[in-house]
Each structure stands twice: as structure tokens, then as C-alpha cells.
N, C-alpha and C positions, 0 to 999 in steps of 0.2 A: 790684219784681215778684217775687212769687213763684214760683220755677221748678218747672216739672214732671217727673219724673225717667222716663221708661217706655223708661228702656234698659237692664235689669237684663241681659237676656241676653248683652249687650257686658261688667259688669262690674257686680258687686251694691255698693251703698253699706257702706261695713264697718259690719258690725254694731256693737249698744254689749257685747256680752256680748266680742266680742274686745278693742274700745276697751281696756274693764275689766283682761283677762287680760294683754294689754302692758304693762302697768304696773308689773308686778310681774317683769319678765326681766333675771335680774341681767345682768352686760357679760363674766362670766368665758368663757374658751375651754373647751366640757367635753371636750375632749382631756387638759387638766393636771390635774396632781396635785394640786394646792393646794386649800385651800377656796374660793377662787372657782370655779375650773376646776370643783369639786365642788359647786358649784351651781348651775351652769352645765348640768349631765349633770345633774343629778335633777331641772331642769325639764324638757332635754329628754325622758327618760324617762316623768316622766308625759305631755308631751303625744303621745308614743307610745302611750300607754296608752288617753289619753283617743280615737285618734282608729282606735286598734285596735277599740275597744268599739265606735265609731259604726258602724263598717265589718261589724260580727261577726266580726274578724280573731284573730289571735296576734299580741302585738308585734313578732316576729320577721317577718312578712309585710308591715311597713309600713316602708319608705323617703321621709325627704321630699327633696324638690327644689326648686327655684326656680323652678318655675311645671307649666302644665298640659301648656306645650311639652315643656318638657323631659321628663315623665313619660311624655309617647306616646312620645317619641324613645328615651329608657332602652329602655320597655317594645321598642319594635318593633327597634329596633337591635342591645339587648340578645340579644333571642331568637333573631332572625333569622341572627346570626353566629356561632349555635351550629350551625346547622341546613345540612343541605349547600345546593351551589347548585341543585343538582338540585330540591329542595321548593319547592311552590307557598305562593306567600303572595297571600292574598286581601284586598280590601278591596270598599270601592264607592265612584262617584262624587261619590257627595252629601257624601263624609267632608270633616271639617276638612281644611286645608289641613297642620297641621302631622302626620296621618296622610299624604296622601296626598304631601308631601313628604317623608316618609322613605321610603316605598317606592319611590318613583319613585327616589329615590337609592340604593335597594336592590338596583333594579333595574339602574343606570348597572355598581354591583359585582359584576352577573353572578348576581343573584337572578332564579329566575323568579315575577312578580309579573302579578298579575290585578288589574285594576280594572273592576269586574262595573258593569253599570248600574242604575240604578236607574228604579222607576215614576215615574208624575205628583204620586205624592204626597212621593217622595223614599224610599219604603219599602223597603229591602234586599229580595232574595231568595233565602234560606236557600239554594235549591237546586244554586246554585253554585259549593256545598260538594262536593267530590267527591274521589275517591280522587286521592290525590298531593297533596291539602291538607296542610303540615304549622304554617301560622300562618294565624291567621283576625285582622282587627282593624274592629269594630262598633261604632259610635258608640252610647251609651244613649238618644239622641236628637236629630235634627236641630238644630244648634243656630241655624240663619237660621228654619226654617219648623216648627219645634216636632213634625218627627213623631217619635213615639215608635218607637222600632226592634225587630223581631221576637227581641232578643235571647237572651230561654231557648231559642225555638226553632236561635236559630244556635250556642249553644253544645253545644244536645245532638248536635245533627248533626256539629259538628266534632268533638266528643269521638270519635262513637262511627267515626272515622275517624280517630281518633290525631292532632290536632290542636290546637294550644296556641288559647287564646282569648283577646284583649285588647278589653278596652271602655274606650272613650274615653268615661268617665263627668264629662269637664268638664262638658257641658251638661246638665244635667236634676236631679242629686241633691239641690238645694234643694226641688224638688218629685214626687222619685217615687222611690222605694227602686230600688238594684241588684240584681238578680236574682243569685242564688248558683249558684256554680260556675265564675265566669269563672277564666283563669290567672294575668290582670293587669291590672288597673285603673286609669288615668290617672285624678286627680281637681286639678282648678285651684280655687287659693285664691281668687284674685280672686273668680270666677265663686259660689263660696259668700257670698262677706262679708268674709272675709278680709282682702282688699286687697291681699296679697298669699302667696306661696309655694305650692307643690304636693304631691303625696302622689303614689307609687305603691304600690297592693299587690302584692306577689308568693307568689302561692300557696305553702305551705309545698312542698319539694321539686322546684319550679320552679328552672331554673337560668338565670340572664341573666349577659351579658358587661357589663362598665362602659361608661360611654360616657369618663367620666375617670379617667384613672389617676391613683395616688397611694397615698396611704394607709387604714388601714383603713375608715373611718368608712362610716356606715350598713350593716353585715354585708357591708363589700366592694364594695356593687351600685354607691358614688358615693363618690367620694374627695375632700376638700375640708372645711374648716371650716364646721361644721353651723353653720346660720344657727337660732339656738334662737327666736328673735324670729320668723320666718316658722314654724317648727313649731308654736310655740303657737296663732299665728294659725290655721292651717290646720287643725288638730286642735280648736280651739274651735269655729273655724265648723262644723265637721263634727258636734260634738254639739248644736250649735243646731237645726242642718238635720234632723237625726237626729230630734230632739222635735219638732220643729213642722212637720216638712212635711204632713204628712196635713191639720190644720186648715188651714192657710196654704192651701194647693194648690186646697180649695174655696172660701176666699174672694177666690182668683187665679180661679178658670173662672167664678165671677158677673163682676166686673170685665170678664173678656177677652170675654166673652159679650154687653157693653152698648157695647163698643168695635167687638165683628165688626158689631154689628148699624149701629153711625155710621157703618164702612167700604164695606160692603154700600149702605147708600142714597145714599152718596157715587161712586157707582159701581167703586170698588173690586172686584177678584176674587179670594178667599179663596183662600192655597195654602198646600199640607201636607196633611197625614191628619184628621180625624175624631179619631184618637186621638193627642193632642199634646200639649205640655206645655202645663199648666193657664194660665200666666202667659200665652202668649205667641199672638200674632196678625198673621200675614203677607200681608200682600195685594199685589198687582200692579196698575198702572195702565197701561194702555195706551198714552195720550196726556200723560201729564206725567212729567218727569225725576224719581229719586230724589232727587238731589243737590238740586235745586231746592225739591222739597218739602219738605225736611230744613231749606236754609236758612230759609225762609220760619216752618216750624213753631220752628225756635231761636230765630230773632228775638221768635217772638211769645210764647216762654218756656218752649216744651214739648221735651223732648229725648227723640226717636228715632232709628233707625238705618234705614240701607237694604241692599237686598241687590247695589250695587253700590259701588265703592271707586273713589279717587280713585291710582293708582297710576304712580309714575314718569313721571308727569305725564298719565297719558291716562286716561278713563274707562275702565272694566274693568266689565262684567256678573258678575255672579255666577254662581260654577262649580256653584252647588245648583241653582237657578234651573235653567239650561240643562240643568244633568242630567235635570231633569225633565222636560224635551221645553217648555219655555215659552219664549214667541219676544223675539226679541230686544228688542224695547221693551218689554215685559212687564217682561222682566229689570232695563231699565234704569230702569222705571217703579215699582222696590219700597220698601216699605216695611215694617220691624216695630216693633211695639208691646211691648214686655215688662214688666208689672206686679213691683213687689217685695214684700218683708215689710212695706215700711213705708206703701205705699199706701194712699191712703186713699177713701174714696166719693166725696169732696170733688172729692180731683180726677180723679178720673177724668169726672166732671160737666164740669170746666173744660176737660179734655182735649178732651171731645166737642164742645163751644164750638166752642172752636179749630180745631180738626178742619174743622168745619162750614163756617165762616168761612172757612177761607184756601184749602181745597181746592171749597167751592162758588163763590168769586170768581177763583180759577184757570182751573177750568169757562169761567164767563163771559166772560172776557177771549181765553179759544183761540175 
């Protein structure tokens, strides 16, 4: 059987253009002096280079990491324990968990932290922004329900109130440029192609504290032997993403466009904004389990995701979900859909099959 992949959102197939660039990473530590050591450091230099240029950065503003957690963590940790305790730090509900577990841990250390709510579509609201803000941190996009988040507008507003700005650009960069101006930008390898490693930017004259001490490596911000083999990955996929996302993105919102429309006559209920990421397609079922759905649709070779998790052994609803004011079977009744690069017409055909089939003989059976 051939399997169906529409969970790009959880984690993109690595590309072949990173495949290709691994191939070629020699094994030296580029801390040493030697010629391995020194070749070691002039790969990872270019792929600073390369993932500078993607970004519109200076290579001095890129730091990589070991994933996308760790760069919101860097970013918000970093900043925040520059900053008295006295400064507000904002976020909102719908954020990743690995944003909204660092401030809440921020919080535990005597930070005053805001966690603003969010609309029915998951949309931030800028206006929350107000005097005593001194860190704002803004997802580039929903990453369960694909809403696109009011970002320029919440960067200008925090600026023009003397406030640093972090965007958790894990989700969305495969399909929608970063608006300029932020102070620091999380970006996750997986989530591009990768497979693995992370990036943060830090705006030139931006100052963060480490999260690991040690020695000098990446200008101070992370201390530890550069994993050169994740920087290239991470910086590859970044200039894939860079060149293709504008074509890719409209032939992700035809795909996601012939899946809302299976979902919708399936009785499904469409959630997120209007304005979302092009791949991606989240609906709520009132009357049937995530979990349920998902095994059912694995078995029969399609693989999606839901907006609830199986955790320390109990179901758990999703914290987007609920922010959004949608009720508890709702929550537990989700599903999304995430198209990739390598999708094809073909199956998205098959998908719909399937679709049809296990969720109308579900119907039938309640």
C-alpha cells in the first residue's frame, strides 16, 4: 500500500536538496585548529551564510540550535533575564506550548507574564500591547489551525512602546515570508524539511543571556559543540523554502481547497481564519473521537494529525482549540490535514476516497 503523508505540519519529509548537502559534511570539530577542525568551520560558515541570505539577515544575527524548542526558549529566556521583573511579557493563548512553557516558567521566576486570549479564529490582538510591555512573543502562524497571525501589525505597536519582538516562525516559513522587523525569530528544521536542527535570528545589537554556559561558540548566545551536520540541514532547507514557497503555497491552497470542500460534506466544521496557511486544513467533529479517526485513517494508509494528544496516559484536548472558545467534543473531535512539497493531485484524489469512506461508515454505525 502506498501511504499517504498529510502531516507536514507535525514534521516535513526531508527534502532531497538537504538529502544531497549531508553528504558532503566532513566529521571535523570546527573549534580545532587542524585541517579537519578547518573544515569543519568553513562548512559551518557557509551554512551561516547560506541561511543568513534566506532570512535577509547578517551572519552575525544567526545562531543555530537543536531544534525549534530550543530557539523559542534561547529567544524568550535569553531576553527576558535581561529585563527587570518589574516588565510585562506578553504572549497569547493559541501559542505553541514550547512559548507558552517558557513564560509560564518565567513567570514561576517572579516575571510579570500576560497570556492575552485569543478570538474563534485563534487571531492575536495586537491591542494588548500597552505601556509596561517590554517582550512581546507572536507565532508567524497557528501552527494546529493555520491562522496567519497579525504580525507586522504587533511588531509595530510593540516597537513603538519600547518592546523587543520574538516570532515563533517554526510554523509557516515553508509557505509565507517573515515580515521584517522582528528582534528574534525561532525557526525549526524539522518543520522546513530538514529533519532535523534549528536557527535563531538575533537582530544585530539585540542582547540575549545563554541558556548554556560554556564556551565561546555561536557569538556567546549557545555554548557547546556546533552540530555542523544540523546547520547545513537547517540552512539548506531555508534556502529551498526561500525559492519555492510562493509557487508551492498556490499549489498547497488548490489541494487544501478540494480537501475543505470533502471535510465540509462530511460534516465536518472548518476552524482557523480565512487567512491561513495555504497547506493546511482543520476541522472539528462534534460526534467522533480524534484519536479514533486518526487510527482508522492510518490503518487505511493516510496519515494525519489531531488537535488532541494522548498524554501521560489520559486524553488531553487541545489548548488552541479551547482558546478558541470551541466546546469540548469539538476539541476532542479534531482533525488536520497538512499538504507538502511533494504532494501530488494523485493523492490528494485518494485521500478524499478515504476520507469519504471511513468517516461516512463512522456516521452510519453512531
Amino acid at each position: 500500500m502506498n501511504r499517504i503523508f498529510l502531516d507536514d505540519a507535525g514534521g516535513a519529509p526531508i527534502l532531497p536538496e538537504v538529502l544531497a548537502a549531508l553528504r558532503d559534511v566532513p566529521d571535523g570539530n570546527p573549534s580545532s585548529p587542524h585541517a579537519e577542525g578547518r573544515a569543519s568551520r568553513a562548512t559551518l560558515d557557509r551554512a551561516r551564510d547560506v541561511a543568513a541570505h534566506a532570512l535577509g539577515a547578517d551572519r552575525t544575527e544567526i545562531t543555530f540550535t537543536s531544534s525549534g524548542t530550543e530557539s523559542v526558549n534561547l529567544a524568550l529566556f535569553g531576553a527576558a533575564r535581561r529585563l527587570a521583573r518589574s516588565a510585562r511579557i506578553v504572549t497569547w493563548a493559541a501559542e505553541h506550548q514550547a512559548v507558552l512553557g517558557a513564560v509560564r516558567r518565567l513567570q514561576v521566576e517572579g516575571h510579570q507574564v500576560e497570556i492575552a486570549p485569543v478570538d474563534r479564529q485563534a487571531r492575536a490582538d495586537p491591542d494588548v500591547i500597552t505601556a509596561g510591555v517590554a517582550l512581546v512573543s507572536i507565532g508567524l502562524a497557528n501552527n494546529e489551525v493555520g491562522t496567519v497571525q497579525p504580525v507586522r501589525e504587533v511588531i509595530d505597536r510593540a516597537h513603538a512602546q519600547g518592546a523587543l519582538v520574538h516570532v515563533d516562525a517554526c510554523a509557516g516559513p515553508r509557505w509565507i515570508p517573515i515580515p521584517d522587523g522582528a528582534d528574534l525569530v525561532s525557526i525549526s528544521g524539522h518543520k522546513l524539511g530538514a529533519g532535523r536542527g534549528g536557527a535563531l535570528y538575533v537582530r544585530a545589537g539585540v542582547r540575549i543571556d545563554p541558556v548554556l554556559y560554556g564556551g565561546p561558540q555561536e557569538w556567546g548566545r549557545r555554548a557547546g559543540h556546533e552540530d555542523v551536520a544540523s546547520a547545513v540541514a537547517c540552512a539548506t532547507a531555508l534556502a529551498v523554502c526561500a525559492r519555492e514557497r510562493e509557487h508551492r503555497a498556490r499549489g498547497a491552497a488548490i489541494q487544501s481547497a478540494v480537501l475543505r470542500q470533502t471535510l465540509v460534506e462530511l460534516g465536518g466544521v472548518p476552524t482557523g481564519a480565512g487567512d491561513r496557511l495555504p497547506n493546511l486544513t482543520s476541522f472539528g467533529f462534534e460526534e467522533r473521537k480524534g484519536e479514533d479517526m486518526l487510527l482508522a485513517l492510518d490503518l487505511a494508509g493516510l496519515a494525519v494529525s489531531s488537535g488532541s494528544a494522548c498524554a501521560s496516559g489520559s486524553l488531553d484536548p487541545s489548548h488552541v482549540l479551547l482558546a478558541m472558545g470551541l466546546s469540548l467534543t469539538t476539541a476532542l473531535g479534531s482533525l488536520r490535514l497538512s499538504t507538502g512539497y511533494a504532494t501530488t493531485e494523485e493523492e490528494i484524489a485518494r485521500a478524499c476516497d478515504i476520507l469519504s469512506a471511513l468517516l461516512t461508515r463512522s456516521a452510519a454505525r453512531a
